[in-house]
C-alpha positions as CSV (number, residue, x, y, z in Angstrom):
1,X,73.3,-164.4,-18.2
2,X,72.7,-165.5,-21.4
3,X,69.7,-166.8,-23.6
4,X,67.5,-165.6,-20.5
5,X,64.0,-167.0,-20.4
6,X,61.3,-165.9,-17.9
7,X,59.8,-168.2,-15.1
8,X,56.6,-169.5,-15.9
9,X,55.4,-169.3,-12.5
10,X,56.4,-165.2,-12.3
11,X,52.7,-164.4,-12.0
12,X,51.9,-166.9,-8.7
13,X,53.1,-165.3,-6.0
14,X,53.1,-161.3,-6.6
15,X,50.1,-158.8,-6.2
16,X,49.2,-156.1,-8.0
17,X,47.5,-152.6,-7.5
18,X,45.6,-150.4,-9.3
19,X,47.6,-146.8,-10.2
20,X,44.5,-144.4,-8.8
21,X,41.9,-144.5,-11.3
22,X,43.9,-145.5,-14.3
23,X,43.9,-148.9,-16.0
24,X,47.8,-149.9,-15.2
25,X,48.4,-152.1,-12.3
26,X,51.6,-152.1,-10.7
27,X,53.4,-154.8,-9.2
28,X,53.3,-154.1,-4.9
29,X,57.2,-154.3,-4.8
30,X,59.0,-152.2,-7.7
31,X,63.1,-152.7,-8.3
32,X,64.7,-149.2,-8.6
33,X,68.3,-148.9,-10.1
34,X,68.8,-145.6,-8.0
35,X,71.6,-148.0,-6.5
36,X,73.6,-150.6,-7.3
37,X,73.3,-151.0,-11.4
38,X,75.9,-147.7,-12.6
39,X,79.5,-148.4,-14.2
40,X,80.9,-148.9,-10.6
41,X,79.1,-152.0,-10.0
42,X,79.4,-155.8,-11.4
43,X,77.0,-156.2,-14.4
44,X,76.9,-159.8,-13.6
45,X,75.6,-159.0,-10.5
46,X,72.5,-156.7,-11.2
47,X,71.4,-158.4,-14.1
48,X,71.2,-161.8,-12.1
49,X,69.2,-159.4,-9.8
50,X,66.7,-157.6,-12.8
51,X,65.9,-161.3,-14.0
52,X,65.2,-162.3,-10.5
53,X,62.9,-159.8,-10.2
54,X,60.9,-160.1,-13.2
55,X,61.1,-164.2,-12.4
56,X,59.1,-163.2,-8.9
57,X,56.7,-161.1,-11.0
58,X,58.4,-157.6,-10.6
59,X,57.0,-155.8,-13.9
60,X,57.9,-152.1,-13.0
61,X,61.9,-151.0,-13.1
62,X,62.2,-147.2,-12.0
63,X,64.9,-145.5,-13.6
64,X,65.9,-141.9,-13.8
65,X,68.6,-140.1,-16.1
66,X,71.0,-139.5,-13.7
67,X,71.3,-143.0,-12.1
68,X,74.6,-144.5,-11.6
69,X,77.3,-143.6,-10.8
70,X,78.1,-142.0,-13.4
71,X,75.0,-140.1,-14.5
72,X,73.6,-142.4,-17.4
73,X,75.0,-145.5,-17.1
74,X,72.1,-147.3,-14.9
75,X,70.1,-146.6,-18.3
76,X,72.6,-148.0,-20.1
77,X,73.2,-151.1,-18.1
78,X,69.4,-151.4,-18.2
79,X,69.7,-151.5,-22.1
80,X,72.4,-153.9,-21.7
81,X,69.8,-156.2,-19.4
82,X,66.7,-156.0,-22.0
83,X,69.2,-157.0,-24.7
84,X,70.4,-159.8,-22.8
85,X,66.4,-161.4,-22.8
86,X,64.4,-159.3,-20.7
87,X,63.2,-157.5,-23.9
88,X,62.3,-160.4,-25.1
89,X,59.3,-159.4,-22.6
90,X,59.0,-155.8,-22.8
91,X,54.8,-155.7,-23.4
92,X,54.7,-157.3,-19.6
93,X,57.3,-154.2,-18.3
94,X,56.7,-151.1,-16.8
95,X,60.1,-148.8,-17.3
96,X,59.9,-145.7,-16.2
97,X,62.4,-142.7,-16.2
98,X,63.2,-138.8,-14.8
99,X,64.5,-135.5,-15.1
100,X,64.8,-132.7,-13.4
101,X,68.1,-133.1,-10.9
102,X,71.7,-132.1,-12.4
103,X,72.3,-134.1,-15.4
104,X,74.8,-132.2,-18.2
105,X,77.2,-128.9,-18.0
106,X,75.1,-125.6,-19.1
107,X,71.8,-123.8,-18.4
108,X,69.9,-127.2,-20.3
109,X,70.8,-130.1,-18.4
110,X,68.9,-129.4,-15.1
111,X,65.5,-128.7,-13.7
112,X,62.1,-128.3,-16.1
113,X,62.0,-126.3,-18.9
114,X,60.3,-128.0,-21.7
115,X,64.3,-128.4,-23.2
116,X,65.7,-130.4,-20.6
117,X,62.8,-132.6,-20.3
118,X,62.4,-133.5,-23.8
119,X,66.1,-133.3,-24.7
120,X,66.9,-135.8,-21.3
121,X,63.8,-138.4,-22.3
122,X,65.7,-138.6,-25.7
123,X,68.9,-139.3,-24.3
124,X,67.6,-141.7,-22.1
125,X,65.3,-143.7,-25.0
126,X,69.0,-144.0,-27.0
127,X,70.7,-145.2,-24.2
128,X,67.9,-148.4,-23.0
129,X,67.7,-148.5,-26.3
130,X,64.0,-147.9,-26.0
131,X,61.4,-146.1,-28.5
132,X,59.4,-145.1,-25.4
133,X,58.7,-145.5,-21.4
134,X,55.9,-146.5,-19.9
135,X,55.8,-143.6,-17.5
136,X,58.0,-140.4,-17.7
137,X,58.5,-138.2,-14.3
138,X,59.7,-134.5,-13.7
139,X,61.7,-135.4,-10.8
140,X,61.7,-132.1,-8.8
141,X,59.6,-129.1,-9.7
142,X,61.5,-126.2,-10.7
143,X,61.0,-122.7,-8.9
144,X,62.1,-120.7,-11.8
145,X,60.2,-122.6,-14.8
146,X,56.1,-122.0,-15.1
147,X,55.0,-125.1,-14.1
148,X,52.3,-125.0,-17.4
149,X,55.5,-125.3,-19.5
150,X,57.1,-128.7,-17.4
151,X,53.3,-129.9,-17.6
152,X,53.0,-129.4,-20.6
153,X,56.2,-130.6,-21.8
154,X,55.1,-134.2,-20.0
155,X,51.9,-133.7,-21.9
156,X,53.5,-133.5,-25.4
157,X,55.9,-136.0,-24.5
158,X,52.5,-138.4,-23.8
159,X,51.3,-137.2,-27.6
160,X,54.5,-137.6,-29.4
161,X,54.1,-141.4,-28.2
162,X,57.5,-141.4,-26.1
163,X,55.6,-142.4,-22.9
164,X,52.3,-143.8,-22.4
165,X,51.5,-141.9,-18.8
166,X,53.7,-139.2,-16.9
167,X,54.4,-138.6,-13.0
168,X,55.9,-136.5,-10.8
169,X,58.1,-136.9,-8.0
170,X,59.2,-134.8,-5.1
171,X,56.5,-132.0,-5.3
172,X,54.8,-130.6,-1.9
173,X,50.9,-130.7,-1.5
174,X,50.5,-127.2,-3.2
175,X,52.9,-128.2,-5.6
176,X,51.2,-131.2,-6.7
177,X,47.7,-130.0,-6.5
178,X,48.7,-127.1,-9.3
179,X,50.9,-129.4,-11.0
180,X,47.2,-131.7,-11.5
181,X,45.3,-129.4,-12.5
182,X,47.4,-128.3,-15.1
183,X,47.7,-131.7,-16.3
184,X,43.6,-132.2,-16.6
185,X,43.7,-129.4,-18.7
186,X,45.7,-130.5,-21.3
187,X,44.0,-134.1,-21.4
188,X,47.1,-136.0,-19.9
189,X,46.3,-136.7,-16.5
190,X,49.1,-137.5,-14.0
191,X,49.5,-141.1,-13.3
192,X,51.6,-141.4,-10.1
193,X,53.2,-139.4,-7.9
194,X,56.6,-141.2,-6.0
195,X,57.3,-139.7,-2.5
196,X,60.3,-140.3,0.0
197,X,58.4,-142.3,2.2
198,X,58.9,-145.0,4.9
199,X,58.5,-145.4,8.5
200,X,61.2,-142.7,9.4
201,X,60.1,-140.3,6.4
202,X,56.6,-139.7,7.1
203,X,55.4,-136.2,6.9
204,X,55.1,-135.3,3.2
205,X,53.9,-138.7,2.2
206,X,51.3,-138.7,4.5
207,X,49.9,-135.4,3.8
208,X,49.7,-136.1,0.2
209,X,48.0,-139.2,0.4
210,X,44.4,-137.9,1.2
211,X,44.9,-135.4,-1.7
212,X,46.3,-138.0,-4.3
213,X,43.8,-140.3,-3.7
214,X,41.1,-138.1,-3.8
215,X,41.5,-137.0,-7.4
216,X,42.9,-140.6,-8.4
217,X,46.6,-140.5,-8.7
218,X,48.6,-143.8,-7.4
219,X,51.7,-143.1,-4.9
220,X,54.8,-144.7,-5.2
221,X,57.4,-144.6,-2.1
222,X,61.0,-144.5,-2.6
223,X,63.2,-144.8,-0.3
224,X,61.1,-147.2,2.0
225,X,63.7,-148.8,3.9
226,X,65.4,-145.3,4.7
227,X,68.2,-146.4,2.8
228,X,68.9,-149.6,4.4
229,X,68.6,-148.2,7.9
230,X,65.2,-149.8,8.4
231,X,67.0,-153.3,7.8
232,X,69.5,-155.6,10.2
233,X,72.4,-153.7,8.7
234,X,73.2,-150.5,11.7
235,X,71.6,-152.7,14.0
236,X,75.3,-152.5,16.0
237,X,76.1,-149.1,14.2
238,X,78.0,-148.4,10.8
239,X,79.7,-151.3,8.8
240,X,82.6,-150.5,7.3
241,X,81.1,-151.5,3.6
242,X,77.7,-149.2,4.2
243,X,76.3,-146.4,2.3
244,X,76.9,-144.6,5.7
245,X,80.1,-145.6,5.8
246,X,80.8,-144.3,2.0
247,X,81.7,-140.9,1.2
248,X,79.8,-140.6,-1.7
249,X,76.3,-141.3,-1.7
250,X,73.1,-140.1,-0.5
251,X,73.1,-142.0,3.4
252,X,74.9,-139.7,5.7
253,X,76.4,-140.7,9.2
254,X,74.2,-138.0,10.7
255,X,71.3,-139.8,9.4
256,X,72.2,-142.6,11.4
257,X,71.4,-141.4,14.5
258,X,71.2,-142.9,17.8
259,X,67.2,-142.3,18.2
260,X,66.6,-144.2,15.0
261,X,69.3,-147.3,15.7
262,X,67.1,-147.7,18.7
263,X,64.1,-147.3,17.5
264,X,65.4,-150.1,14.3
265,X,66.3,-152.4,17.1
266,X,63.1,-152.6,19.3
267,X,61.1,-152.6,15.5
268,X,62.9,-155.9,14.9
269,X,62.1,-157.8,18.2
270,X,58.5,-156.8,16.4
271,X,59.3,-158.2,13.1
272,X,60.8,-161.4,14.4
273,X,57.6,-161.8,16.7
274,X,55.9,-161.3,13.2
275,X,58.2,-164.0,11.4
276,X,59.6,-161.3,9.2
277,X,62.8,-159.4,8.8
278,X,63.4,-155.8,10.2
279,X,63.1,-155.0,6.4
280,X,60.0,-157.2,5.6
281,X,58.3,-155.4,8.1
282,X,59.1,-152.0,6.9
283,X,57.9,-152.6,3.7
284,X,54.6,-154.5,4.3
285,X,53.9,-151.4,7.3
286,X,53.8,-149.3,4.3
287,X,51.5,-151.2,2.1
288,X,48.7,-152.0,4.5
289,X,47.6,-148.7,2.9
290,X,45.8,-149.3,0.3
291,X,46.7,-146.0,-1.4
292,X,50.1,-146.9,-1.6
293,X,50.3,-148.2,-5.5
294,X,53.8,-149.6,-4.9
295,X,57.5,-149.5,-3.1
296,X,60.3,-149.2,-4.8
297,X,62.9,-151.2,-3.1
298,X,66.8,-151.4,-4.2
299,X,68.7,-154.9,-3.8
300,X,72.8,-155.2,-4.2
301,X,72.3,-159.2,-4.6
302,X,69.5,-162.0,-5.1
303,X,69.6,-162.5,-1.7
304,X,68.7,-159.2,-0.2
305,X,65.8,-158.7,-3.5
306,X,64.1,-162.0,-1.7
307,X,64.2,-160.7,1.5
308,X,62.4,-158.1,0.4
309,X,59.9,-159.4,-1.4
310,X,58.8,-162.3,1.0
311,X,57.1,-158.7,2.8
312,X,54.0,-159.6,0.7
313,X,53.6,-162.9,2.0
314,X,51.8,-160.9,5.8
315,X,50.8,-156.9,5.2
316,X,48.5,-157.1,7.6
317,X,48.8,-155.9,11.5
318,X,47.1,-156.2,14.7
319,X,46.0,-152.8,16.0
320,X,48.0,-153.6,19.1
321,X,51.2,-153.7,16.4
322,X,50.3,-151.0,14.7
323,X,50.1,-149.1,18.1
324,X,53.3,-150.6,19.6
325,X,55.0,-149.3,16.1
326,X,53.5,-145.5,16.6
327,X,55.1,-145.3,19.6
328,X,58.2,-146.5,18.9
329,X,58.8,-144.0,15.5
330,X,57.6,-141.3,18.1
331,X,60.5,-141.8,20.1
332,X,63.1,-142.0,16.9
333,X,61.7,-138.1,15.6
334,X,64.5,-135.9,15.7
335,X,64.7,-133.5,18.8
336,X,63.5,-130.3,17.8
């Protein structure tokens, strides 16, 4: 698209929430290029989907150095896209970029030393053509690095100006609590903390929230739709065309199992009773909590990006719901 102008009526409709005690607010629904923008897909396509997004009042866009496929080339497609007139806006956006997983050949190109991280944030400026992010995550923490150096890597990053506020991603309670207080010390507190988390995924999102809200951090889920399971898609089992279906990828057949294809269809007789989508629902069950900051949702067309964010237009459940829900994702837990 080209000569790309905002809608003047982006602000209307979206609502946003504070990040813990900071002073960012983040749009409710995020759009994350995990999927869907890398040198396989059809630029046409995503970027039709990136203004969208920003046209419905989507401000945050969650990157990460190796997003693709290949590695890199979400970043650069991004860079392509804020060329193209969405940098014509870039005071209203929130980007935000990781390191930490599998990213270049040698002993440098993968978990947290202080090298990786600053060397990967570098690469990753060139390629959106950016001179910094708003926020900067480690993306896993690293069992062999001290996490003072990773922390304090994201600290200097924050003073060198090439992010205004880090995050982490992926780190257990014990993880994250040390991973905090290191953080305090160096007087760059940790914005945001993004956690695999949906109605399937529960267990380590729900044990950090008390925690991260307690000492003011904002939570971000990924992965809220389970990867499109939580949606109409394996309502009848696994289309040919699915990420279940694909051999690369991150959705596995396995993960598709018969509990949770149940448990997906008697969720959306509940969502229809709602007047919402099997995915709608999903999403807004996961921010009638208040402590969740924001969702990051993916979208292969315009179509699918609206679905998903008409969630916001009912978050709110009947404790009869809300009990009717429980008892369904009981049933769908794995058999020990």
């Amino acid at each position: 698209m080209e000569n790309y102008l905002a809608s003047s009526s982006r602000y209307d409709s979206m609502s946003y929430r504070r990040c813990g005690r900071s002073g960012l607010l983040l749009p409710a629904i995020s759009l994350g290029l995990w999927h869907n923008f890398g040198s396989v897909d059809v630029y046409n396509n995503f970027s039709r989907i990136a203004f969208r997004a920003f046209d419905r009042g989507v401000t945050h866009f969650d990157l990460a150095n190796n997003y693709g496929p290949i590695p890199g080339s979400a970043e650069e497609n991004f860079g392509r896209i804020l060329r193209d007139g969405l940098g014509a806006y870039r005071d209203e956006l929130v980007i935000s970029t990781k390191a930490g997983y599998d990213m270049w050949p040698g002993p440098y190109g993968n978990w947290g030393s202080r090298k990786y991280l600053m060397a990967s944030l570098d690469q990753s400026l060139r390629r959106m053509g950016l001179e910094y992010v708003d926020i900067f995550y480690s993306h896993r923490p690293d069992p062999e690095t001290p996490i003072e150096e990773t922390m304090g890597a994201l600290a200097d990053i924050v003073r060198q100006g090439k992010a205004l506020y880090v995050g982490i991603s992926n780190y257990n309670p014990e993880q994250t609590e040390r991973a905090l207080e290191v953080l305090r010390r160096t007087g760059t507190p940790c914005l945001i903390h993004q956690v695999r988390y949906s109605m399937f995924e529960r267990k380590m999102a729900e044990s950090l929230l008390p925690l991260l809200d307690r000492e003011g951090v904002g939570m971000i889920a990924f992965s809220p739709l389970a990867q499109g399971v939580l949606t109409d898609k394996y309502l009848n089992g696994i289309p040919e065309n699915s990420r279940a279906a694909k051999t690369t990828g991150h959705l596995r057949r396995e993960q598709v199992t018969p509990e949770r294809v149940a448990a997906a269809r008697t969720l959306n007789e509940i969502a229809a009773r709602r007047g919402q989508t099997l995915a709608e629902m999903a999403l807004a069950w996961l921010l009638k909590d208040r402590r969740v900051t924001s969702v990051i949702i993916g979208a292969s067309s315009v179509a699918q990006l609206d679905d998903n964010l008409n969630a916001l237009q009912n978050t709110s459940f009947a404790v009869e719901e809300l009990a009717e829900i429980e008892a369904i994702l009981q049933q769908a837990q794995p058999k020990a």
